[in-house]
KOLZA-540271 format. One record per residue: residue number from 1; x, y, z of N, C-alpha, C in turn. Coordinates in steps of 0.001 Angstrom, whole numbers, padded with zeros to 6 digits. Layout:
{r NUM,{X,Y,Z},{X,Y,Z},{X,Y,Z}};
...
END
This chain:
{r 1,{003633,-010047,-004140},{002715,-009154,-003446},{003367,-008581,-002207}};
{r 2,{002639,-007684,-001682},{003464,-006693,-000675},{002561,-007487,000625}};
{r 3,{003093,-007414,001823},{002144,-007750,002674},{001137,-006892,003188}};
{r 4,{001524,-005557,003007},{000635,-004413,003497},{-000722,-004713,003060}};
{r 5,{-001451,-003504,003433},{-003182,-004001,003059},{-002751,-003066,001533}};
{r 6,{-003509,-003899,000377},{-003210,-003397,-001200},{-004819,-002914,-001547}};
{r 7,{-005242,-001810,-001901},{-006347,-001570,-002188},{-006464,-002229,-003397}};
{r 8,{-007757,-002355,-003832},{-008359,-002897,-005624},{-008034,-002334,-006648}};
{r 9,{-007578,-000960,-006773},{-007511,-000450,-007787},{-005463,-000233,-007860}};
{r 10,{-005084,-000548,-007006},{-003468,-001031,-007232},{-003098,-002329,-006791}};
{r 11,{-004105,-002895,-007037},{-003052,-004358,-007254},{-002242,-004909,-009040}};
{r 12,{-001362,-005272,-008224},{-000465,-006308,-009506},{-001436,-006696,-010679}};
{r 13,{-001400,-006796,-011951},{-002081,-007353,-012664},{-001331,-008449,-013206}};
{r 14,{-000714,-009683,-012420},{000166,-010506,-012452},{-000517,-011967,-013452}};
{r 15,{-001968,-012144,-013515},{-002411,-013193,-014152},{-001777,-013402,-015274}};
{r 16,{-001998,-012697,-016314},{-001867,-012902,-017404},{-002954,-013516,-018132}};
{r 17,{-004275,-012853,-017917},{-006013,-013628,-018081},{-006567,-012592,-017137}};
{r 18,{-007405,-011714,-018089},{-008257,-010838,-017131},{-009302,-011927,-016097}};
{r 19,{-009501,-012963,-016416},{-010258,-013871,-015478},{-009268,-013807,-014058}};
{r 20,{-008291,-014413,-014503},{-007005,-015031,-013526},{-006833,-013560,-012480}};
{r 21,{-006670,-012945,-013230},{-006289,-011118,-012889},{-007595,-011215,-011279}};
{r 22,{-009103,-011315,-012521},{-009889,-010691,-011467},{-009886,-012139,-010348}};
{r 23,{-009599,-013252,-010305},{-009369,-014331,-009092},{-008571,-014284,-007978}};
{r 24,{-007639,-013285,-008221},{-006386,-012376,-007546},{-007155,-011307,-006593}};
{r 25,{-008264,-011166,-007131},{-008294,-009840,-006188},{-008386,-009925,-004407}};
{r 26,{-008534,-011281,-003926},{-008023,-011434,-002649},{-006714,-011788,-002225}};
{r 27,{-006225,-010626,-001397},{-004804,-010747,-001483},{-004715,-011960,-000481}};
{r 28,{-002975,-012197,-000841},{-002883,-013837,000265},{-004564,-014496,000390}};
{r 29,{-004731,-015186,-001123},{-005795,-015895,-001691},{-005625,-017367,-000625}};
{r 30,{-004408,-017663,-001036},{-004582,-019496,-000108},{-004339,-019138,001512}};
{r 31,{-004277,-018310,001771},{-003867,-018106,003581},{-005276,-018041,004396}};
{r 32,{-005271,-018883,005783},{-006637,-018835,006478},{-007117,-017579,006782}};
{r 33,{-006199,-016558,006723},{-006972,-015078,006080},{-006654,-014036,005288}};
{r 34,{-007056,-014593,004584},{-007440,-013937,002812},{-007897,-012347,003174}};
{r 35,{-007370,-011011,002823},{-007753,-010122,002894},{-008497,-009433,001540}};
{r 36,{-009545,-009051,001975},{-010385,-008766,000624},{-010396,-007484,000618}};
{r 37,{-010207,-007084,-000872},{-009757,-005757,-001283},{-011248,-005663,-002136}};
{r 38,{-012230,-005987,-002640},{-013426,-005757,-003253},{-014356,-005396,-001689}};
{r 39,{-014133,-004423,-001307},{-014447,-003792,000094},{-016235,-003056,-000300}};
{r 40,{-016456,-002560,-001507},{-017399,-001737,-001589},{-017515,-002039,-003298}};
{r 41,{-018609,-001713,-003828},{-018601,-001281,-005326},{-018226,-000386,-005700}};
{r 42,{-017931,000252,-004766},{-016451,001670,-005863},{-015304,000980,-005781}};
{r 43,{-015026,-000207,-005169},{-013268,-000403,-005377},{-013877,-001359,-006385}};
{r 44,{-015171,-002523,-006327},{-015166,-003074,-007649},{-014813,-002232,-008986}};
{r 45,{-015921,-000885,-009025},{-015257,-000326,-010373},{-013980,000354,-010573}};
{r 46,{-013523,000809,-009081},{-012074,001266,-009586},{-011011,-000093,-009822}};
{r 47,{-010921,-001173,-009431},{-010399,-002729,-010310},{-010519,-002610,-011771}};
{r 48,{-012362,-002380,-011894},{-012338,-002348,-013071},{-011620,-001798,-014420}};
{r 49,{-011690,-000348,-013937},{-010865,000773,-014435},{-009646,000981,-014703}};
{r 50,{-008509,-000003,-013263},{-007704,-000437,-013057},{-007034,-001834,-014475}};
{r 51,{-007866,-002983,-014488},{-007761,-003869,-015070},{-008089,-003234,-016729}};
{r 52,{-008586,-002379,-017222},{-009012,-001776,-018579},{-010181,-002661,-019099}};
{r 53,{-011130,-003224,-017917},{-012060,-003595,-018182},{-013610,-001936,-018537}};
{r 54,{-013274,-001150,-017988},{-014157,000272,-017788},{-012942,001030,-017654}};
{r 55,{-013644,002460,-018799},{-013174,003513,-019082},{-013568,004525,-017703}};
{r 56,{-012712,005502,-017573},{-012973,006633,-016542},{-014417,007016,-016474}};
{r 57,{-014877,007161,-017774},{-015842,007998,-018087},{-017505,007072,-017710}};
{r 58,{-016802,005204,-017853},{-017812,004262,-017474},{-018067,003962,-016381}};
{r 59,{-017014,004011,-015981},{-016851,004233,-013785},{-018071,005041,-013482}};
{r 60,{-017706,006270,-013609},{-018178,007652,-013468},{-019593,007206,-013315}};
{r 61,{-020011,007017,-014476},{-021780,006275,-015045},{-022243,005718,-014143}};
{r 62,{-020928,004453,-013932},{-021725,003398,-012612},{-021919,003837,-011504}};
{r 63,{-020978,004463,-011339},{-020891,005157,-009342},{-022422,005584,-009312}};
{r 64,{-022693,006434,-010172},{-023641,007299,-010068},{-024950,006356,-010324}};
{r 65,{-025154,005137,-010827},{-026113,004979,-010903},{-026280,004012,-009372}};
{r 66,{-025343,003762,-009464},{-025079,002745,-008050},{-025460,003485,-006828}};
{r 67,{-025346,005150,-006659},{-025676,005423,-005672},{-027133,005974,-005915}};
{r 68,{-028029,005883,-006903},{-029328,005927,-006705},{-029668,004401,-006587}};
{r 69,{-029514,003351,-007214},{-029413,002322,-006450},{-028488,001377,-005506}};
{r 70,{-028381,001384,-004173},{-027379,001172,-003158},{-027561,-000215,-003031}};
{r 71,{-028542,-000733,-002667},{-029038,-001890,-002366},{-028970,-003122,-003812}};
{r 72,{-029196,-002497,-004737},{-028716,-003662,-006193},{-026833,-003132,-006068}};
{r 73,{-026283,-002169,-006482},{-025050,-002381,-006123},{-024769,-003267,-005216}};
{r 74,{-024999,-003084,-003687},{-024466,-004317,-003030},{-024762,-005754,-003395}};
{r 75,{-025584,-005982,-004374},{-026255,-007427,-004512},{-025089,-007586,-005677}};
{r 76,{-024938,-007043,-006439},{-023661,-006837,-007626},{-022404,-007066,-006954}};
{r 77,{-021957,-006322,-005931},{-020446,-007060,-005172},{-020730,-008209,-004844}};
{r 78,{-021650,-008551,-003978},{-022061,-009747,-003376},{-021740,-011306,-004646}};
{r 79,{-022382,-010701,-005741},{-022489,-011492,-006941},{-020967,-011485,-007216}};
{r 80,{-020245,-010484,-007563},{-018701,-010317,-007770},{-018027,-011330,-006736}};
{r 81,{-018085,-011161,-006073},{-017094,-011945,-005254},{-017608,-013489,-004796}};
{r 82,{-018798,-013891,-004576},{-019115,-014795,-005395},{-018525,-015960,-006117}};
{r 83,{-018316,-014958,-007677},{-017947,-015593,-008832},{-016291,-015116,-008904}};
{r 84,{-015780,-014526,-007901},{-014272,-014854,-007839},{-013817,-015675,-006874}};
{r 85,{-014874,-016007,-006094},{-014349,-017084,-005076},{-014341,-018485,-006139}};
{r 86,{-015577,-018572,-006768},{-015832,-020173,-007209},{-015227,-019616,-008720}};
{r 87,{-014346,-018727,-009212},{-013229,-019149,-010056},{-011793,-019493,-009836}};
{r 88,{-011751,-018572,-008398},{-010548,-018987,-007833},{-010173,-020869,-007781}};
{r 89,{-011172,-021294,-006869},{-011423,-022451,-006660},{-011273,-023741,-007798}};
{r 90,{-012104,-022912,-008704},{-011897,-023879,-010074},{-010371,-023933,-010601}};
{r 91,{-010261,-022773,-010719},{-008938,-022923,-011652},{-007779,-023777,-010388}};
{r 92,{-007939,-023371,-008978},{-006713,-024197,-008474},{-007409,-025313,-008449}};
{r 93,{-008159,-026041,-008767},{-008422,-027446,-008813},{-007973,-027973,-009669}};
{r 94,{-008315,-027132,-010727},{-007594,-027623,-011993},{-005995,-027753,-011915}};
{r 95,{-005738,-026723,-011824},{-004021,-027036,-011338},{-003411,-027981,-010726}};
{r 96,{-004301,-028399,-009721},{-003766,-029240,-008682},{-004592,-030991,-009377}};
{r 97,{-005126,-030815,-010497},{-005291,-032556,-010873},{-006761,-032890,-010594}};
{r 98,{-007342,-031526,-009639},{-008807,-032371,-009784},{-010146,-031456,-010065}};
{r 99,{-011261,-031974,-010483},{-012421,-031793,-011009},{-012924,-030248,-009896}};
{r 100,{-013456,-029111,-010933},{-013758,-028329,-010292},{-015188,-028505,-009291}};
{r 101,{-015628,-027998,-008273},{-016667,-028407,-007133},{-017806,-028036,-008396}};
{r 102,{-019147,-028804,-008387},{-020430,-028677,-008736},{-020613,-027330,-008137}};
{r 103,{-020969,-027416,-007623},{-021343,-025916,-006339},{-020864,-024631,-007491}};
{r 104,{-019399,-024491,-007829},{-018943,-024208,-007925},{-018714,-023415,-009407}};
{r 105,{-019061,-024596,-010460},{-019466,-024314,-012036},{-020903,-023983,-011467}};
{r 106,{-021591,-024215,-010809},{-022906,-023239,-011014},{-023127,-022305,-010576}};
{r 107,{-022185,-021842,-009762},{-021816,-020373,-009598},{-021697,-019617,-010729}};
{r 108,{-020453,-020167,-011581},{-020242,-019461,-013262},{-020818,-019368,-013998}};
{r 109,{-022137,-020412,-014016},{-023030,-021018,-015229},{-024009,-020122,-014601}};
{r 110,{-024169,-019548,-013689},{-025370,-018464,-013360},{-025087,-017343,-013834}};
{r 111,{-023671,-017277,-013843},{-023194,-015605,-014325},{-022615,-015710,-016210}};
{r 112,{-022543,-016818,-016505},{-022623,-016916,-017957},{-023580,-016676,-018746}};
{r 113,{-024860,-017547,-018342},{-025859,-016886,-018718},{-026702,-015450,-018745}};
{r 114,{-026015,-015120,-017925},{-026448,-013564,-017668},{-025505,-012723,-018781}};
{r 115,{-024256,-013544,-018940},{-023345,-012512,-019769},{-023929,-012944,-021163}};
{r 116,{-024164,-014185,-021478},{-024754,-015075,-023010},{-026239,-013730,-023338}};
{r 117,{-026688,-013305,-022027},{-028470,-012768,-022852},{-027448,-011153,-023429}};
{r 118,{-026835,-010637,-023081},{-025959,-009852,-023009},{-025183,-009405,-024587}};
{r 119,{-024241,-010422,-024497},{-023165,-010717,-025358},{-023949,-010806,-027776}};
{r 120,{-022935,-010027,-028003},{-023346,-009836,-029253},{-022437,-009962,-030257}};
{r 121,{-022180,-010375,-031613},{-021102,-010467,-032287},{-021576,-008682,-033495}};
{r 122,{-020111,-008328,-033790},{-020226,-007546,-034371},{-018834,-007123,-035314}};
{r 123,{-019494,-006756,-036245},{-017882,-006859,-037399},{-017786,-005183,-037940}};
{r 124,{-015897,-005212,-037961},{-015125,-004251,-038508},{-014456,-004410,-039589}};
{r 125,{-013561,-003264,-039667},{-012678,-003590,-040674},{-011787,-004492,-040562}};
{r 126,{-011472,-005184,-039578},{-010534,-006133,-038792},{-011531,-007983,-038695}};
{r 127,{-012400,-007500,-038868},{-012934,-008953,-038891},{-014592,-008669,-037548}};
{r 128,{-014620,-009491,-037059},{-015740,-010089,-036103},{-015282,-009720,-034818}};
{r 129,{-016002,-009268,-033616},{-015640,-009349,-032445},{-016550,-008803,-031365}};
{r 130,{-016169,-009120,-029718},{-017509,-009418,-029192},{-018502,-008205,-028604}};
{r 131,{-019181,-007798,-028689},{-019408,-006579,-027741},{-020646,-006868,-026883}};
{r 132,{-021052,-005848,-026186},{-022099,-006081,-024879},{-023152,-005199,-025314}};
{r 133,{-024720,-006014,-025457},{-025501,-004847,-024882},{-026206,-004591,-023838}};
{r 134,{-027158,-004091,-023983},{-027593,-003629,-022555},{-027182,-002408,-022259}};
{r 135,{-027640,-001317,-021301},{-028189,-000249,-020987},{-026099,-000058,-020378}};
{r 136,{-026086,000741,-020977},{-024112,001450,-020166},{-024379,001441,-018818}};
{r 137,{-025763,001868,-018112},{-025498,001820,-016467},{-026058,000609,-015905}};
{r 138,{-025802,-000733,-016773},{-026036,-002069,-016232},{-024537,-001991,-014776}};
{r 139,{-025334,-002057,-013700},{-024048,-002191,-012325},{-023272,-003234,-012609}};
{r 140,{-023452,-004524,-013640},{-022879,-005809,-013500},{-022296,-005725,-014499}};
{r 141,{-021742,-004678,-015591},{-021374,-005038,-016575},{-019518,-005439,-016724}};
{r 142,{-019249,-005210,-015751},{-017663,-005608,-015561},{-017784,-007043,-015738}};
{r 143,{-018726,-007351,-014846},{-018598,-009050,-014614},{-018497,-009175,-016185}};
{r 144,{-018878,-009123,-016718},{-019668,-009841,-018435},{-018283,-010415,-018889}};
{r 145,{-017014,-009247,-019156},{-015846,-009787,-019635},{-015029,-010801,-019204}};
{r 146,{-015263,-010377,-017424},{-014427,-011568,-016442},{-014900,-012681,-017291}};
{r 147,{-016568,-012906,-016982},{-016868,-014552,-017273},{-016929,-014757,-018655}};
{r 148,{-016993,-013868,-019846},{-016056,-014435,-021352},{-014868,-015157,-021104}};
{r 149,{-014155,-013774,-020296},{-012270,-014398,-020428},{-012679,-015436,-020140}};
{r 150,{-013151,-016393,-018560},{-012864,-017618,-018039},{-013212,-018401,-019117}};
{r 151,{-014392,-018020,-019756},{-014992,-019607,-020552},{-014119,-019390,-021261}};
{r 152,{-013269,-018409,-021839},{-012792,-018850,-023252},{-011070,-019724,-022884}};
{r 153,{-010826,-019235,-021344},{-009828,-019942,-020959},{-010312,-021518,-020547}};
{r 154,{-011173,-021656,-020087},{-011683,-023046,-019756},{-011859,-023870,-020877}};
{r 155,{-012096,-023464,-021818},{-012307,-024190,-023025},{-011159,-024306,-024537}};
{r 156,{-009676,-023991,-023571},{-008869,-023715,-024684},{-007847,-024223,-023900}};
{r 157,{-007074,-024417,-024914},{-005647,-025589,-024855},{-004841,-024522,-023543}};
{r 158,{-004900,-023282,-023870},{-004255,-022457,-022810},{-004312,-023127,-021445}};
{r 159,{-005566,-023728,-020773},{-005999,-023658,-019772},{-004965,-024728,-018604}};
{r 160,{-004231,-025934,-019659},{-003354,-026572,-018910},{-001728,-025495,-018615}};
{r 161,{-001940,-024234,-019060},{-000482,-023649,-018628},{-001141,-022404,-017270}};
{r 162,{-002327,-022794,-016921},{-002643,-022080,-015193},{-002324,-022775,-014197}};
{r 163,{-001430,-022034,-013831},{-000092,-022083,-012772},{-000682,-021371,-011069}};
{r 164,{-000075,-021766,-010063},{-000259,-020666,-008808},{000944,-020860,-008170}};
{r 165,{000828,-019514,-007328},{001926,-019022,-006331},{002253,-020483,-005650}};
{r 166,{003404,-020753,-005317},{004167,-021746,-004618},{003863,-021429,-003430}};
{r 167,{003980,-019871,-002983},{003900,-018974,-001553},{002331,-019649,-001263}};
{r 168,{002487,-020362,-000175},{001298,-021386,000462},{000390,-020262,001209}};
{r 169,{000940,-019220,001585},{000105,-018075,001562},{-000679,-017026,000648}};
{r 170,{000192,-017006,-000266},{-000533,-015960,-001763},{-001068,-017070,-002205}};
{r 171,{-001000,-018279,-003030},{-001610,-019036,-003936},{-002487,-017907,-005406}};
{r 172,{-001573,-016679,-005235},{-002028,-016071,-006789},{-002284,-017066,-007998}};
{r 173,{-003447,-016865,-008843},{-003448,-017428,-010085},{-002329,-016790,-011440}};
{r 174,{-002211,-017854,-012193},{-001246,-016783,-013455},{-001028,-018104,-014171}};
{r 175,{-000898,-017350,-015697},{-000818,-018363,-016802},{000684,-018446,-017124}};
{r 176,{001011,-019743,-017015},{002190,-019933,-017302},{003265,-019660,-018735}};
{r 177,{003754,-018813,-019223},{004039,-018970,-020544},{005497,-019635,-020640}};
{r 178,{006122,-019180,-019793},{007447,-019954,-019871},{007293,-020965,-020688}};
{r 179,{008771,-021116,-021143},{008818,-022508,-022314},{008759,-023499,-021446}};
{r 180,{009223,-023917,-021118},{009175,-025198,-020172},{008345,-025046,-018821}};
{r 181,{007433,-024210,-018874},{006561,-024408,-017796},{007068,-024618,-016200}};
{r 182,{008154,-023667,-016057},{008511,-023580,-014896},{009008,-022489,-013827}};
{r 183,{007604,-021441,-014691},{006949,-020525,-013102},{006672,-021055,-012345}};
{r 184,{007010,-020142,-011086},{006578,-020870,-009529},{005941,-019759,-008830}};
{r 185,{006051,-018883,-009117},{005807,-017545,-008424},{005086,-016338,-009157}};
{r 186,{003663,-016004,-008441},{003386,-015008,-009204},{003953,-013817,-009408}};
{r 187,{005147,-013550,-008722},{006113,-012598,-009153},{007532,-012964,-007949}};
{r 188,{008657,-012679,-008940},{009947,-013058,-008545},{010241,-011941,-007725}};
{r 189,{009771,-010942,-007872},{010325,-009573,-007100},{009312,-009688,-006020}};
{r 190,{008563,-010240,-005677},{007296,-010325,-003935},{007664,-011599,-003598}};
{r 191,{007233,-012934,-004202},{007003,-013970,-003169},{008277,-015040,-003861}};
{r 192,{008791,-014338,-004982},{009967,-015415,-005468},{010858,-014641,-004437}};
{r 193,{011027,-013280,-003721},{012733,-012785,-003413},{012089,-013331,-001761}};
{r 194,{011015,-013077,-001045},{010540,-013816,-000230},{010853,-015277,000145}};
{r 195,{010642,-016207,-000496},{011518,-017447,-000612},{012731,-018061,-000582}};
{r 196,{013116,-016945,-001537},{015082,-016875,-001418},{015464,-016299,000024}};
{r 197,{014599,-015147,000365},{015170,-014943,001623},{015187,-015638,002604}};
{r 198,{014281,-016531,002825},{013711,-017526,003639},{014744,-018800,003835}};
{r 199,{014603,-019063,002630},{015754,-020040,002143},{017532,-019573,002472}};
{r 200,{017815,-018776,002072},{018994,-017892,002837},{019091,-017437,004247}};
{r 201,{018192,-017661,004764},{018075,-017527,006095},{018034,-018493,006976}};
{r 202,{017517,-019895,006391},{017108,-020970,007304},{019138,-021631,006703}};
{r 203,{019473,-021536,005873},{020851,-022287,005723},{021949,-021184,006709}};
{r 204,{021711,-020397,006596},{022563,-019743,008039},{021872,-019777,009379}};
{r 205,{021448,-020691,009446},{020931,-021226,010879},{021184,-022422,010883}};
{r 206,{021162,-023154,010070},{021727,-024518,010197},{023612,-024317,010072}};
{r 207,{023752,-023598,009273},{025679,-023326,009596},{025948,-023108,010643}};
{r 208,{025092,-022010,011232},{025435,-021847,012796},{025465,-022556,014010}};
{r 209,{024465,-023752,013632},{023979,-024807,014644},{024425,-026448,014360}};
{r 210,{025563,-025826,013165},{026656,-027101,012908},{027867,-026489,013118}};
{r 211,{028140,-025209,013674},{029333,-025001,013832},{029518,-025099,015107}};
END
């Protein structure tokens, strides 16, 4: 990640898990200040748009219904961020060996159910797969996919290869695929060349202060 301020609709899509993706959206996530880029419900839907969760044309829909209702939009970010704080949370618990907070799954389990009255199976020529109903200018309908992806990551063998930033400041989420499971960095070109530099920098200070 860059240190500059990164708006929502250009950040990294470094997860590898549209869940993981949308848990990212506070930049420098583990630092005592976390800068939040979900600023308004237009940067929620431009993320959205961003992430290929909503089409141009579905944005468009929402803005507009969002600004005849202002006051449920804001209750919709409010809800968004929310349920990226207490996924963030979960998944680095998990990482780190321990049980996600109560508090915390009922944060998700409020917004699951909302996606479960929602959620519909429907078949192609390709087989079975999931779609949404409800009205196209539902304001919450981004959320619906976030909290699929998570459950379907929470409940699948995948879920022991979620990894985070080493950088004690980013703590980005991201799924590990490496064979041997030894990502460290949600990206080698931000907080992996960051490290090296760091590291290259503190050994020519100790050469200097042994010479």
């Amino acid at each position: 990640m860059d240190e500059s301020v990164v708006r929502a609709g250009t950040l990294k899509l470094l997860g590898g898990r549209l869940s993981l993706d949308f848990a990212n959206t506070a930049d420098w996530h583990a630092s005592d200040q976390p800068v939040e880029t979900l600023t308004s419900y237009s940067e929620l839907v431009t993320w959205s748009q961003h992430a290929g969760i909503l089409t141009q044309y579905q944005g468009r829909q929402l803005l507009e219904s969002a600004a005849l209702q202002p006051l449920h939009a804001a209750v919709v970010l409010e809800r968004a961020i929310a349920l990226r704080e207490a996924a963030y949370r979960m998944f680095a618990a998990i990482f780190h060996g321990h049980a996600p907070q109560a508090a915390d799954l009922a944060v998700y389990n409020a917004e699951l159910s909302r996606m479960q009255a929602r959620a519909q199976i429907a078949s192609g020529t390709e087989g079975f797969f999931w779609v949404w109903g409800g009205a196209e200018n539902d304001l919450d309908r981004m959320l619906w996919r976030v909290v699929h992806d998570a459950a379907t990551l929470l409940t699948s063998e995948e879920l022991s290869r979620v990894g985070q930033c080493s950088d004690g400041r980013c703590g980005w989420l991201f799924l590990d695929t490496s064979r041997n499971r030894s990502r460290r960095w949600c990206s080698m070109e931000d907080c992996g060349n960051r490290a090296k530099a760091r590291r290259h920098y503190q050994r020519g200070r100790i050469l200097q202060e042994s010479g």
